[in-house]
C-alpha positions as CSV (number, residue, x, y, z in Angstrom):
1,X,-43.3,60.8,60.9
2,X,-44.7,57.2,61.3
3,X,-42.9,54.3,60.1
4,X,-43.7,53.7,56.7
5,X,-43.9,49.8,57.8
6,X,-45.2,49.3,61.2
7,X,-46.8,52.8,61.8
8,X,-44.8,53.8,65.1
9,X,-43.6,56.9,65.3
10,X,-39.7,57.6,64.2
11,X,-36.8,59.8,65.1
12,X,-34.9,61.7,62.7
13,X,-31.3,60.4,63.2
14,X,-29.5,62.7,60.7
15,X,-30.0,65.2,57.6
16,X,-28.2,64.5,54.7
17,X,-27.8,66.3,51.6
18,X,-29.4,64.9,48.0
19,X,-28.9,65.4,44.6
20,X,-26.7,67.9,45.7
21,X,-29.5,70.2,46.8
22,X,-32.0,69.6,48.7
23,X,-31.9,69.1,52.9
24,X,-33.4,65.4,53.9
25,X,-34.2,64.6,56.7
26,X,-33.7,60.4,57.9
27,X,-36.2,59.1,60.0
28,X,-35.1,55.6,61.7
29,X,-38.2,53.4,63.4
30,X,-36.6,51.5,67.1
31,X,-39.9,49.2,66.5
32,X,-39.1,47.0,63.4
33,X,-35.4,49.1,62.4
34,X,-36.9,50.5,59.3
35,X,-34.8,54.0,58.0
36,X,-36.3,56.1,55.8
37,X,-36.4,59.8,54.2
38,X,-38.9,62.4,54.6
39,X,-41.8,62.5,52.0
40,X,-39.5,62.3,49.1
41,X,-41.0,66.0,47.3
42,X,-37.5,65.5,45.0
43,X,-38.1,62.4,42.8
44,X,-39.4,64.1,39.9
45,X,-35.5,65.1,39.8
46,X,-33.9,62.1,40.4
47,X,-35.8,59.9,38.1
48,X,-35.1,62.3,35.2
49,X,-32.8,58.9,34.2
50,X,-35.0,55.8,35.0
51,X,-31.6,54.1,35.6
52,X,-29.3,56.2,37.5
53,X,-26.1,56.7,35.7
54,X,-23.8,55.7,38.5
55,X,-25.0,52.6,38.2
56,X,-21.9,51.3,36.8
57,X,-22.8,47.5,38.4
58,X,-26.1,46.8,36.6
59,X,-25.1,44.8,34.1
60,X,-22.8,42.4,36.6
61,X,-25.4,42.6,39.2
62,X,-27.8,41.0,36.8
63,X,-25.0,38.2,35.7
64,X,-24.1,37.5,39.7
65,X,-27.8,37.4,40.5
66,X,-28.8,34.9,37.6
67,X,-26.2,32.7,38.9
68,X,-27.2,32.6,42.1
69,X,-30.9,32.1,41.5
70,X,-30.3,29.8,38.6
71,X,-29.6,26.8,41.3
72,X,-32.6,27.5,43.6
73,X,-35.3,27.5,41.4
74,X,-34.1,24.2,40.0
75,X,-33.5,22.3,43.3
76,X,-36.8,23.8,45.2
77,X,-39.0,25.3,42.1
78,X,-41.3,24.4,39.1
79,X,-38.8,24.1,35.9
80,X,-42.0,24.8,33.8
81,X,-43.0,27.3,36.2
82,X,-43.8,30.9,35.2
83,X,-41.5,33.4,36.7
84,X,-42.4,37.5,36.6
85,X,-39.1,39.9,37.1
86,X,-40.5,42.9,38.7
87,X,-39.3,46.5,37.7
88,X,-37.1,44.7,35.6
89,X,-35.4,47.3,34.3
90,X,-34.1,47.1,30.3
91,X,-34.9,43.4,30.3
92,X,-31.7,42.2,31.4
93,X,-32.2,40.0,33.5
94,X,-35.5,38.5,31.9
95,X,-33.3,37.7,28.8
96,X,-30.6,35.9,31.3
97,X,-33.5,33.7,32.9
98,X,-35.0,32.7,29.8
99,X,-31.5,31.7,28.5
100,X,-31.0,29.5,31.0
101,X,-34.6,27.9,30.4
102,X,-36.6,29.6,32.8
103,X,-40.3,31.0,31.7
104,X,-39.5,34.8,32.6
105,X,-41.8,37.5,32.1
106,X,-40.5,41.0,32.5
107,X,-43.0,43.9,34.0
108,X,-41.5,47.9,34.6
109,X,-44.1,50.6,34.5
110,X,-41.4,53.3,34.2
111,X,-38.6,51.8,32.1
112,X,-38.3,50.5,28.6
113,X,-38.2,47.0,27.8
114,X,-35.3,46.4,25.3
115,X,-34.2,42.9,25.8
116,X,-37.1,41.1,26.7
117,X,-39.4,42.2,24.1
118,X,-42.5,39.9,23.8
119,X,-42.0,38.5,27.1
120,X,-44.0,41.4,29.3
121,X,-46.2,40.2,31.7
122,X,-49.9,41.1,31.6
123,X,-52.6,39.4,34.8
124,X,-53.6,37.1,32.2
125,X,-50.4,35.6,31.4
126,X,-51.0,32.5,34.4
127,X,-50.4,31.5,37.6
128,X,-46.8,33.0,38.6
129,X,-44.5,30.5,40.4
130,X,-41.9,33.1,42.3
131,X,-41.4,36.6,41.8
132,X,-38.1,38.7,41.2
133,X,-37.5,41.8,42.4
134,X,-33.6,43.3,42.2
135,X,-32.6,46.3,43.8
136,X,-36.3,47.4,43.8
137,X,-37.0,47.7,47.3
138,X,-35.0,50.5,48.2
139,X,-36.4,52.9,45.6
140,X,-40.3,52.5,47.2
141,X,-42.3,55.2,48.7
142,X,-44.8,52.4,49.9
143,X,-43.0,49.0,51.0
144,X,-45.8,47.5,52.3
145,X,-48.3,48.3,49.6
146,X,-46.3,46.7,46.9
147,X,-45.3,43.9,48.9
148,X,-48.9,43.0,48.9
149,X,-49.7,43.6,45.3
150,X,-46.8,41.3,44.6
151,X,-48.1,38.4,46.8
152,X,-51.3,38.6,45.2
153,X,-49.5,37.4,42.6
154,X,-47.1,34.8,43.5
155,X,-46.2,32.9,47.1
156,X,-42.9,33.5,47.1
157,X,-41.1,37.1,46.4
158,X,-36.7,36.9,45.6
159,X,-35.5,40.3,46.1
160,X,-32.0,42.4,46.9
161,X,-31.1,45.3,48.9
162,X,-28.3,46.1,50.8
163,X,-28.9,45.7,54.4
164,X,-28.5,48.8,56.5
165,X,-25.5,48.2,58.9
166,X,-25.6,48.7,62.8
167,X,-24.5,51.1,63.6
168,X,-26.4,53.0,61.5
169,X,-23.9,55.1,59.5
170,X,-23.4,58.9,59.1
171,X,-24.9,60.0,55.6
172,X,-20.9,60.2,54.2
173,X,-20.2,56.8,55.4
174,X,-22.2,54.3,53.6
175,X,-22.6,54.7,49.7
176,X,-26.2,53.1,49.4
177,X,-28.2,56.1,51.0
178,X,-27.5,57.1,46.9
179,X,-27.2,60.5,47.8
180,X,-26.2,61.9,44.1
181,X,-28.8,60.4,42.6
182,X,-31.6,61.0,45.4
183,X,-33.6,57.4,44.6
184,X,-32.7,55.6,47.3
185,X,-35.7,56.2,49.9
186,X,-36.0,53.4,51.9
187,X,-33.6,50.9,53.6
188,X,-34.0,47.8,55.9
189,X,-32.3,45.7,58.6
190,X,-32.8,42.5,58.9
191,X,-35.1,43.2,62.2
192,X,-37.4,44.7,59.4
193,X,-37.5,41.8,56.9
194,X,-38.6,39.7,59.6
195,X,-40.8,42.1,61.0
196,X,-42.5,42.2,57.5
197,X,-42.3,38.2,57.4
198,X,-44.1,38.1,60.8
199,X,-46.8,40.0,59.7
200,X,-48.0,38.6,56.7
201,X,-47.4,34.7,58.4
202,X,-44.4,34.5,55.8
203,X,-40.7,33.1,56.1
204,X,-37.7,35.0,55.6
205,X,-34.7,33.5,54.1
206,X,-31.5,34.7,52.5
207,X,-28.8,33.3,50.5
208,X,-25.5,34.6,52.1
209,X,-27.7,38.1,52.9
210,X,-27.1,38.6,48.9
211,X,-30.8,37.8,47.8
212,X,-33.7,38.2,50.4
213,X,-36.6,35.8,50.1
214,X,-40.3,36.2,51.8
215,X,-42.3,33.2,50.7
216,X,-44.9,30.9,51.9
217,X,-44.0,28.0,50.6
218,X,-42.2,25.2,52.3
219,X,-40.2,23.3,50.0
220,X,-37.3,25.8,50.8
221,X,-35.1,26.2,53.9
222,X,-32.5,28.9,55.2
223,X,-30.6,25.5,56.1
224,X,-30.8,24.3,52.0
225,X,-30.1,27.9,51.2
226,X,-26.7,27.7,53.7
227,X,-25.6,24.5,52.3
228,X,-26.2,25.6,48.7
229,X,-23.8,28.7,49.6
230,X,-21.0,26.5,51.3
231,X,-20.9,24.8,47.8
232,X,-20.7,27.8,45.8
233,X,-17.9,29.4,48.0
234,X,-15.9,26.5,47.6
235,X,-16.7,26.2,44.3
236,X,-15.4,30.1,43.8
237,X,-12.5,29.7,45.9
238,X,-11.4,26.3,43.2
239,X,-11.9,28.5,40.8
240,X,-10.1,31.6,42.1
241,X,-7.1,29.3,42.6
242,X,-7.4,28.4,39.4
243,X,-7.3,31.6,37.8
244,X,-4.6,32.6,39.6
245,X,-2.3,30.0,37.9
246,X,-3.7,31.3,35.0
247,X,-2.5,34.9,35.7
248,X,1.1,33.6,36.0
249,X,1.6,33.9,32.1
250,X,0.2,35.8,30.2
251,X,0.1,38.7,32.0
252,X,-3.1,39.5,34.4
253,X,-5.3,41.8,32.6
254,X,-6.5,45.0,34.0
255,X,-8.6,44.8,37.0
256,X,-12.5,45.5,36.0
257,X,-13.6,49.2,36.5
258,X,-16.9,49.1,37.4
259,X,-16.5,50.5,40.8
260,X,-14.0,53.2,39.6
261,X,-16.3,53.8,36.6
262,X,-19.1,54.4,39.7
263,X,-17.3,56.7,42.0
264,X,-16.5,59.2,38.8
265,X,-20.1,59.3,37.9
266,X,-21.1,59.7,41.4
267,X,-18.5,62.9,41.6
268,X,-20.1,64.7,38.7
């Protein structure tokens, strides 16, 4: 099979098991470090529930991500910009945004808007200043497609994924291959972000390898983005301090249970 970013031809480096069922075959590209499944025949299955249930993190993933993009559109971005949150899900993090005073627009052809009602985007809602994409990139059949429907849109694209690891590891070894739920397709190194950036003439950035960035503006640099991220952790590790006085009396109340609440999901 050819790499679904770069077109050389990749090895399959292990079958996994999905959805309890069906035998998958992983192809990983040497060129640009790109892994990916087989033509994914299964998806029908797996996106019987638009958001997987074992998704116990989505609703802290959206509050962790709105605080870290919160600070980075005001230093290096339009205040009164417009702002598009692509496959934005329920409207979650739309809602956040426009809290904080950002001009969000929310856009998700297979999931329904419920907290950002009013605020979906349409190609005549204006000139888009950045585009959001969470935990997106993984799920796509055709990276580089979408990639350049969504910089037809906008200059500059904010995005997460988990970045696969080297070594690459076995199928039982790394819990974002998503093997219970089967919509996790497509994974990337950071060889393969830069490989993308390189051939579209873009620049890759990250903010502590948390959120990805492909833009082609200037105004921001992975030397701002490190600075901003040496202030935050110092800022948490105040904080942490803090709390932990705090705990002293009363009592320290339970620890959270997302994760927990993930791996019994997973297990059904």
């Amino acid at each position: 099979m050819n790499c679904r970013i770069c077109k050389t031809p990749s090895q399959v480096i292990f079958e996994a098991t999905v959805l309890h069922t069906h035998q998958v075959q992983y192809y990983h590209c040497y060129q640009c470090g790109f892994l990916s499944t087989e033509t994914p025949y299964w998806l029908e299955d797996a996106y019987k529930n638009p958001i997987n249930l074992s998704d116990t993190g989505y609703i802290q993933r959206n509050i962790g991500l709105a605080a870290i993009l919160t600070p980075i559109l005001r230093l290096f971005f339009k205040r009164k910009g417009r702002y598009l949150d692509y496959a934005g899900g329920y409207g979650v993090f739309v809602r956040l945004m426009r809290d904080y005073g950002f001009d969000f627009y929310w856009e998700d052809k297979y999931t329904e808007n419920i907290f950002a009602k009013g605020f979906e985007w349409t190609p005549d809602t204006g000139s888009i200043e950045a585009i959001t994409s969470f935990e997106v990139f993984e799920h796509l059949p055709d990276p580089i497609a979408e990639i350049e429907k969504l910089f037809a849109i906008s200059p500059t694209l904010f995005f997460s994924t988990e970045l696969l690891p080297d070594p690459i590891p076995a199928p039982d070894d790394w819990w974002y291959y998503g093997l219970n739920h089967g919509q996790h397709i497509s994974f990337y190194s950071e060889k393969t972000l830069r490989y993308i950036a390189q051939k579209y003439g873009l620049t890759y950035l990250h903010y502590n390898h948390q959120l990805h960035i492909l833009t082609q503006t200037p105004q921001i640099s992975q030397f701002k983005l490190t600075m901003l991220g040496h202030y935050h952790r110092g800022c948490r590790i105040l904080k942490r301090g803090w709390h932990r006085l705090e705990q002293l009396w009363p009592p320290a109340a339970p620890a959270s249970k997302t994760w927990d609440d993930h791996l019994r999901i997973a297990k059904r």
